[in-house]
N, C-alpha and C positions, 0 to 999 in steps of 0.2 A: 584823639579820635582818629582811628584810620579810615580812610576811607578810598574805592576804587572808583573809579571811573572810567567808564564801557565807553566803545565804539563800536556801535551794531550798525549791521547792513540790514532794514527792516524792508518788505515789498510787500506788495497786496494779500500776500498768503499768510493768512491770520495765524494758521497753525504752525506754521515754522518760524517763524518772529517770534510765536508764545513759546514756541521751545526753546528758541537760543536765548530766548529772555529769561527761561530759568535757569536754564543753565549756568546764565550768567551769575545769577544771585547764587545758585548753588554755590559754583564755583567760591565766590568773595564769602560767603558765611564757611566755608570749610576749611579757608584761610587765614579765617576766626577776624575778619574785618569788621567794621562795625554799622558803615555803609556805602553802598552799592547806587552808583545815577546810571541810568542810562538814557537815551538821548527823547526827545522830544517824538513823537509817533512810534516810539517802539513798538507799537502796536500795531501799526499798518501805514503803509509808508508809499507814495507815490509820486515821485518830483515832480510830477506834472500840475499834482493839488490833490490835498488830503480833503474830501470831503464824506457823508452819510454814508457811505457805499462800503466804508473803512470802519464806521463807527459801531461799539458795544455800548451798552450801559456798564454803570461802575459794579453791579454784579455780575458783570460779561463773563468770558472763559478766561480773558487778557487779565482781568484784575484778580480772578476766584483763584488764576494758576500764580501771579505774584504773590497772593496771600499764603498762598499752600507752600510755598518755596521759603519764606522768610521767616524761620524757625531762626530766632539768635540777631538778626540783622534786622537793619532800615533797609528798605529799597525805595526808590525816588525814581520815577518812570513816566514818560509821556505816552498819552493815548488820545483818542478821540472820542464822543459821546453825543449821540441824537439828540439834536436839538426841536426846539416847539414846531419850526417849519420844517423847511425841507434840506436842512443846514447840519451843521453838526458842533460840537462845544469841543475846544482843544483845551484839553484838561490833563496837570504833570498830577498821581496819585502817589501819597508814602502810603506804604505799611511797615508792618511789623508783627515778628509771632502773630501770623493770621488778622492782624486787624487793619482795617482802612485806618492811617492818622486823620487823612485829612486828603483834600483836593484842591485843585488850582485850576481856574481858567484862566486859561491864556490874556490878559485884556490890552495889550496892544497886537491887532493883527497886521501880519505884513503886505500894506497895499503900499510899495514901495518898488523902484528898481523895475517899474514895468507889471508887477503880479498883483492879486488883486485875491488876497486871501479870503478877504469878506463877502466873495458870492461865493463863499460854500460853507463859511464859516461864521460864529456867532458871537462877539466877542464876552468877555465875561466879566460882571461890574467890577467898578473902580474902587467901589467903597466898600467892599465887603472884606473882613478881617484879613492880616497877609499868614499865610502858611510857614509857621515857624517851629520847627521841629528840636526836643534834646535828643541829639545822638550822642549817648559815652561823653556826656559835659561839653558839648560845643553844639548851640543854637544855631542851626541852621535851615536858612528864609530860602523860598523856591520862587524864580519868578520863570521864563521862556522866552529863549529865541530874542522875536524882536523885541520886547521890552526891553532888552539888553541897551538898546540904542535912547534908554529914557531914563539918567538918572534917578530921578523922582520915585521908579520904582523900587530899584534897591538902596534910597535911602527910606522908602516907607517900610520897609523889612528890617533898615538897621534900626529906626524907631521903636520896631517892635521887640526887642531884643536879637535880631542877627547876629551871630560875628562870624559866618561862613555863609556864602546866598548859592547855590546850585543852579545851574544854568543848560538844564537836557534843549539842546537845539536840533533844527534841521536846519543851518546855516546858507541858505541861495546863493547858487555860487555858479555861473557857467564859463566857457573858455576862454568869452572875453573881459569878463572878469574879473576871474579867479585870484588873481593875486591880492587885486585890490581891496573885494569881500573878506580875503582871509587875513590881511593886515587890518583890517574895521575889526573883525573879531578879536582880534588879539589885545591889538588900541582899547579898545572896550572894556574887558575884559582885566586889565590892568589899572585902566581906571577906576573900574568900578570897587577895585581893591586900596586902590590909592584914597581916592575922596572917600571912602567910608571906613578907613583901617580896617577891613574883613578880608576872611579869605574867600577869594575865587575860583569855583570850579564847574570849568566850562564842558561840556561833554555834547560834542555833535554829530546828525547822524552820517554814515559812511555813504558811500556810492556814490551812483551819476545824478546831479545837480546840485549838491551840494555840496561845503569845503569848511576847511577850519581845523588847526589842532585840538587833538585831545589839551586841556591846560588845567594844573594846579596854580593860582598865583598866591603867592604871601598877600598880610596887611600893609607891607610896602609894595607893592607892588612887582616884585620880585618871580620869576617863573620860577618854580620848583620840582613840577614833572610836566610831561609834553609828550606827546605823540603826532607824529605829521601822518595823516594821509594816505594810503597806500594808492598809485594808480591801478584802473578797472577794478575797482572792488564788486564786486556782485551780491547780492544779499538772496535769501534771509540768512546771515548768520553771523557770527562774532569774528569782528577784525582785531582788534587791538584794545589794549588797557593800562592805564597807568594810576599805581598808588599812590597815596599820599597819606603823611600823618600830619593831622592838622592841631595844635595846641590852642586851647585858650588861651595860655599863660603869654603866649605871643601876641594876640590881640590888645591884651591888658599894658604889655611892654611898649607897642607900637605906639598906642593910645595917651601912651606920657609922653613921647616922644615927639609924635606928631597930633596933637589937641585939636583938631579942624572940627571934630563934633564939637568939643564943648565949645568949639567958639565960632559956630555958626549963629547968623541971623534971622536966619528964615527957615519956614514948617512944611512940610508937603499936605495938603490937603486936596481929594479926590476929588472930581467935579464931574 
């Protein structure tokens, strides 16, 4: 399975986010890739806090125009969605050849580090089935952002058959710091490749307030493509991309090698 992963500079202007965002799929399906992540708010983006003001429903223009672009491909993309109050639902959407697979809310929000994601946002339940997608013969689980900081979640993805988990972030990151955030992501990010023999790929968004490489990682943990960061990036529009080919047959291999699933103790159950 090949697969690209975006680094978009997405801002409050809905209509130019939704172009570079096709673009973006454009681009990876004329590549003849098989799928395309791009980061977490692709769809309206605001360091300050992604809240209603940013939000479509999933028949918005942001999903009608991913749908219309993904002739041939997966695309995996984050966005925002009105919720019951006055909040809104962080929700990553796949299609494909024009159809919704499937949706994700976000369900760890990040009230961490100072922010307080959950006065604007709605979290999305624990128990509801996890988003696992076949792209080109590799099952790949979508979780976001800060879930990333909660094993539990992607081993409840490799339960479900995972063996690659997609990770579109806006990664909170400011000048003092920046280094730290972006070493947590990486750490992470490897782990999460490591304790579940999957591969990792992490895709976060560009600009001011947030950080993190682009990252492919193996089922050992291994970095296999990367992109650092550019400074003053400005959005809306497409900074950088890195592919990757992802095998099953490598999971299968690592999986003899390193047996930590089968010889686990313990289940994740949602609560």
């Amino acid at each position: 399975m090949r697969a690209r992963l975006v680094g978009l500079a997405a801002t409050a202007d809905a209509a130019a986010n939704r172009e570079a965002a096709v673009q973006a799929v454009r681009d990876a399906a004329a590549d003849g890739l098989d799928l395309v992540v791009l980061p977490e708010f692709a769809g309206g983006f605001d360091p300050r806090g992604v809240g209603r003001e940013l939000a479509e429903p999933l028949d918005g223009p942001f999903v009608g125009a991913l749908r219309a672009a993904s002739a041939g491909i997966t695309t995996i993309a984050g966005t925002v969605v009105p919720a019951a109050d006055d909040r809104a639902v962080n929700v990553v959407v796949a299609v494909r050849d024009g159809v919704l697979l499937g949706s994700y809310a976000k369900v760890h929000l990040y009230d961490a580090f100072g922010q307080r994601e959950s006065d604007l946002l709605v979290p999305g339940p624990p128990d509801v089935a996890p988003l696992v997608l076949d792209v080109a013969g590799l099952r790949v689980g979508v979780m976001t952002c800060y879930d990333l900081r909660f094993p539990e979640s992607a081993r409840r993805l490799v339960d479900a058959g995972a063996e690659a988990i997609a990770v579109p972030a806006a990664w909170a990151g400011s000048a003092a710091n920046r280094e730290l955030k972006s070493d947590h992501w990486r750490t992470l990010l490897r782990a999460r490749a490591i304790e579940n023999t999957v591969w990792t790929f992490g895709v976060p968004m560009r600009g001011a307030g947030v950080v993190g490489d682009l990252l492919a990682v193996d089922p050992l943990g291994e970095v296999v493509a990367e992109a650092a960061p550019a400074p003053g990036v400005r959005g809306p529009r497409l900074v950088d991309a890195v592919d990757v080919s992802a095998d099953p047959a490598v999971v299968a291999e690592v999986r003899v090698t390193n047996p930590s699933l089968a010889n686990r103790r313990y289940t994740v159950v949602p609560r």
